[in-house]
PABAZA-559481 format. One record per residue (C-alpha): residue number from 0; residue in three letters; x, y, z. Coordinates in steps of 0.2 Angstrom, whole numbers, plus 5000, padded with zeros to 4 digits. Each point is the difference from the previous one (the first is absolute). Layout:
<atoms>
   nufi   guba   east   north     up
    NUM    ALA      X       Y      Z
...
</atoms>
This chain:
<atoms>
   nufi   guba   east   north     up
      0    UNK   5118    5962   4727
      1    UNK   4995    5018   5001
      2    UNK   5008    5016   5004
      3    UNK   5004    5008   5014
      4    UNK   5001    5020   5003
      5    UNK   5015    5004   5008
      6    UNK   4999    5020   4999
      7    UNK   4983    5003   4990
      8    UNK   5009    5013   4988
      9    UNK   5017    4990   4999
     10    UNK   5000    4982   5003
     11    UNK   4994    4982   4999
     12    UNK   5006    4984   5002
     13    UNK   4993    4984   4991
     14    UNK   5004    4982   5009
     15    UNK   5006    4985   4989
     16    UNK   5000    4981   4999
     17    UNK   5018    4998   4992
     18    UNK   5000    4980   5000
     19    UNK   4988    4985   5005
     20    UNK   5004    4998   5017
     21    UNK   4993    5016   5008
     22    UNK   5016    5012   4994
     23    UNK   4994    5019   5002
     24    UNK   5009    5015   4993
     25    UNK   4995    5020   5000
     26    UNK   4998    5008   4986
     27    UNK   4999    5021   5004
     28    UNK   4995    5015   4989
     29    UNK   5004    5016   5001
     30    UNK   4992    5014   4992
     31    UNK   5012    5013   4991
     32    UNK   4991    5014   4993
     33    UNK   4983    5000   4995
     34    UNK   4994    4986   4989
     35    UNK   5018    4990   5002
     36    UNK   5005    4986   5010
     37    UNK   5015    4992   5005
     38    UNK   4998    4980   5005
     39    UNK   5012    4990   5010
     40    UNK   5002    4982   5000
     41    UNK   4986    5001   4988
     42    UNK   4987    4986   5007
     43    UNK   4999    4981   4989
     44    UNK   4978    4995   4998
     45    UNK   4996    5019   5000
     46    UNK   4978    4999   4996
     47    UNK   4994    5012   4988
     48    UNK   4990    5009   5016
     49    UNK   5017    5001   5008
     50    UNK   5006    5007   4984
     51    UNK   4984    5012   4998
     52    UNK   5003    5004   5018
     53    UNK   5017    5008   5001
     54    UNK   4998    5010   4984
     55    UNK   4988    5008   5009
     56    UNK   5014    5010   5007
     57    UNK   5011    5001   4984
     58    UNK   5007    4990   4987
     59    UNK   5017    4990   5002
     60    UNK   5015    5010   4993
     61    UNK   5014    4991   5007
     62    UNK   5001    4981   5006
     63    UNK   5014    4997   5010
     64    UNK   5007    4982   5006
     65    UNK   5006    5003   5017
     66    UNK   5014    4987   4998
     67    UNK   5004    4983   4988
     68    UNK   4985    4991   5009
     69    UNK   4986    5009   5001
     70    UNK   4996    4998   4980
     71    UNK   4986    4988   4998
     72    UNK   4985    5013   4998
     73    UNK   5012    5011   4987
     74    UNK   4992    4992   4986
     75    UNK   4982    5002   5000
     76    UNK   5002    5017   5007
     77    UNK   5012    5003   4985
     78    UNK   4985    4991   4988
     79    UNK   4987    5015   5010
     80    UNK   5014    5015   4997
     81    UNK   5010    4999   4988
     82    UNK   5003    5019   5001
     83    UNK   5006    4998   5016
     84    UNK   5021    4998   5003
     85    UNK   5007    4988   5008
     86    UNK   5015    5002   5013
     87    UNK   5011    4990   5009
     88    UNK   5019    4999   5007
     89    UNK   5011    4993   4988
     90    UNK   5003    4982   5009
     91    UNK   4980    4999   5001
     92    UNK   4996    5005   4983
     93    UNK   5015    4987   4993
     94    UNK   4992    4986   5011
     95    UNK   4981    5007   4996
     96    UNK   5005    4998   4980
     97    UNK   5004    4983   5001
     98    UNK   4984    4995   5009
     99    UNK   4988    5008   4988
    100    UNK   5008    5001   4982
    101    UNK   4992    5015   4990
    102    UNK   4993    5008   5016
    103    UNK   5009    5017   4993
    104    UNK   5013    5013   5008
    105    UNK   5004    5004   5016
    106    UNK   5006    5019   5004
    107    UNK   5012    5002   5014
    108    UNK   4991    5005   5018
    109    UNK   5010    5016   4996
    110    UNK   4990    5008   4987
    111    UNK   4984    4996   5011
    112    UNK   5003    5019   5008
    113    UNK   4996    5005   4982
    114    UNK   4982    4993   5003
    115    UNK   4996    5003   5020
    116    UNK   4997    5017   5006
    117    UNK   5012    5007   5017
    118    UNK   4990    4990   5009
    119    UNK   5001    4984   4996
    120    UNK   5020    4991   5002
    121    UNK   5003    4985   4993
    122    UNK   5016    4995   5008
    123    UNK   5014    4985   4993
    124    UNK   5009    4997   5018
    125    UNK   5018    4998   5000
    126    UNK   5012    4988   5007
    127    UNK   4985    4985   4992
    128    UNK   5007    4984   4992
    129    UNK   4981    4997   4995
    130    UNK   4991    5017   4997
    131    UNK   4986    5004   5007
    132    UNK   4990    5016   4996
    133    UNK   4991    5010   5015
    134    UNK   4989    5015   4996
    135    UNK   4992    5013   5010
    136    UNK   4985    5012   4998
    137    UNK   4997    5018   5009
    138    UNK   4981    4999   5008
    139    UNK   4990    5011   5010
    140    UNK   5002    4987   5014
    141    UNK   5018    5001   4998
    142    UNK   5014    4988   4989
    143    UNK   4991    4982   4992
    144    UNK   5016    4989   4999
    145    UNK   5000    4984   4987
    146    UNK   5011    4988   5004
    147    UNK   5003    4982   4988
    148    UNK   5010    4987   5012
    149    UNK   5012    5009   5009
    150    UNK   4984    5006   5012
    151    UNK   4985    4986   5003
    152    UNK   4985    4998   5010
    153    UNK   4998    4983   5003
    154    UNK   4986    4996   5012
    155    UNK   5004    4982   5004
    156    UNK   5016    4987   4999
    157    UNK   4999    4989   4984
    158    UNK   5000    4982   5001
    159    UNK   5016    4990   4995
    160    UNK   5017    5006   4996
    161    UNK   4997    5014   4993
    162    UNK   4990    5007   5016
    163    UNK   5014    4991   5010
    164    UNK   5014    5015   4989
    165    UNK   4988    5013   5004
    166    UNK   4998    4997   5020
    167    UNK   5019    4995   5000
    168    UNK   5003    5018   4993
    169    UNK   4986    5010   5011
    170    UNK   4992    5003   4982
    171    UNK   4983    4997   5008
    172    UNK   4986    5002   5006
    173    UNK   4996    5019   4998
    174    UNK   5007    5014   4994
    175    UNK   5018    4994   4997
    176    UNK   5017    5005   4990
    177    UNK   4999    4983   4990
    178    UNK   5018    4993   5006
    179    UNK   5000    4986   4991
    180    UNK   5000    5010   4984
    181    UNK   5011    5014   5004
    182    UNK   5013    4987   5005
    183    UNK   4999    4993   4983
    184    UNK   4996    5018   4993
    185    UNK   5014    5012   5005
    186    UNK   5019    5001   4997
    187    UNK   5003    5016   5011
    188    UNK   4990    4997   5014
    189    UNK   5009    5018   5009
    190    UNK   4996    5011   4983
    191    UNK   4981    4992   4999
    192    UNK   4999    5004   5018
    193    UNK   5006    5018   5001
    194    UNK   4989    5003   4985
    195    UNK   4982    4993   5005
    196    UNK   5002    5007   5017
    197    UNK   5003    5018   4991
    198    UNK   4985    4998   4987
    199    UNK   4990    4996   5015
    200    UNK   5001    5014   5009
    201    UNK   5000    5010   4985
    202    UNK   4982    4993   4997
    203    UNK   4993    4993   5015
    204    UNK   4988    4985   4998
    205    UNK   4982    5005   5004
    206    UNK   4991    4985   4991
    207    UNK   5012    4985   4993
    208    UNK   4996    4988   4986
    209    UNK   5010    4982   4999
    210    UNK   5003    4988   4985
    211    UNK   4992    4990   5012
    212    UNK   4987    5002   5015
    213    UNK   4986    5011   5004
    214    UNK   5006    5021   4998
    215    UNK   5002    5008   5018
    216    UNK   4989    5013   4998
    217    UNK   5006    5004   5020
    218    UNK   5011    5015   5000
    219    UNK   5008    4996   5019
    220    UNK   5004    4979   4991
    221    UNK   5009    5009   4985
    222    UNK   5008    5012   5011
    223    UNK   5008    4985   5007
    224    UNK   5009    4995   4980
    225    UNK   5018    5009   5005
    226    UNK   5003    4989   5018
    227    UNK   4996    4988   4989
    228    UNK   5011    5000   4986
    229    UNK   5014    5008   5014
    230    UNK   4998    4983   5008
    231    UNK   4998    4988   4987
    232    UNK   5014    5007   4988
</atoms>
């Protein structure tokens, strides 16, 4: 584990073993105003140097849970700042509660504009059966897009079924809309649709962080995220 600059003023990414058999996940920071951070996804086995490192940049504010999966590192990060809020949509937080009894409140992703400066959006999607937060952060490079598991960045096919769902739905390899979640994930496909595409081309992706994969740190491959989610959507 260690981190990974993203925009050296604005964000990093910190890669995750999430089980025993090889499971990776992204956790991502974003820096608000000086000396705050926002985490999302926050990372499970973070090492005091990890720790050490990314408050270099600032000090967690505001730890978000990007949807009711993505909860495992919220404790120990909890245990390091207990100053910092917690947020989550309601189903995550209800299903979040359940997993780690006396973890604390959530706040709704709504009050998170309370926290972030103009720009830094943390965006709920609509039209999502399983919510899933995306967030976005204005850089000299241009926009740095996080995504949880609605965009992932898989580099090779997994082995048994699981891979078997992911080729089936063209969720893999590379820079994909992850099909076999958003089948499970949304219940207005057309309202989902319509809004993505417009907060993409509100904020085009320069650089692009997954809950899973390497970041594209390539402007011309992020360019490519809206044929992408027009296609697969």
């Amino acid at each position: 584990m260690a981190w990974k600059t993203i925009d050296s003023e604005r964000a990093w990414v910190l890669d995750y073993a999430f089980d025993k058999k090889g499971g990776q996940a992204n956790c991502c920071a974003i820096k608000l105003r000086d000396g705050q951070l926002m985490i999302l996804s926050p990372a499970l086995g973070v090492s005091d140097a990890d720790f050490a490192e990314i408050e270099k940049h600032g000090r967690p504010v505001a730890l978000v849970a990007t949807n009711g999966f993505h909860h495992l590192g919220l404790p120990e990060w909890r245990k390091r700042y207990p100053e910092a809020k917690m947020y989550a949509s309601a189903p995550a937080a209800a299903r979040i509660s359940k997993k780690h009894e006396g973890l604390g409140t959530f706040e709704p992703l709504g009050k998170l504009a309370e926290q972030c400066p103009s720009d830094v959006v943390v965006l709920e999607p609509p039209g999502m059966r399983i919510p899933d937060v995306m967030a976005r952060v204005s850089t000299p490079s241009g926009w740095v897009w996080s995504f949880n598991d609605t965009v992932m960045n898989i580099p090779v096919i997994p082995k048994g079924v699981f891979g078997m769902l992911m080729k089936w739905t063209d969720s893999v390899p590379g820079l994909k809309v992850a099909r076999f979640f958003t089948m499970m994930a949304l219940k207005d496909k057309a309202n989902f649709k319509k809004w993505f595409l417009g907060e993409l081309e509100k904020a085009p992706p320069a650089r692009v962080v997954t809950g899973h994969g390497a970041p594209i740190l390539d402007g011309a491959t992020a360019a490519q995220l809206p044929k992408m989610v027009d296609a697969a959507i």
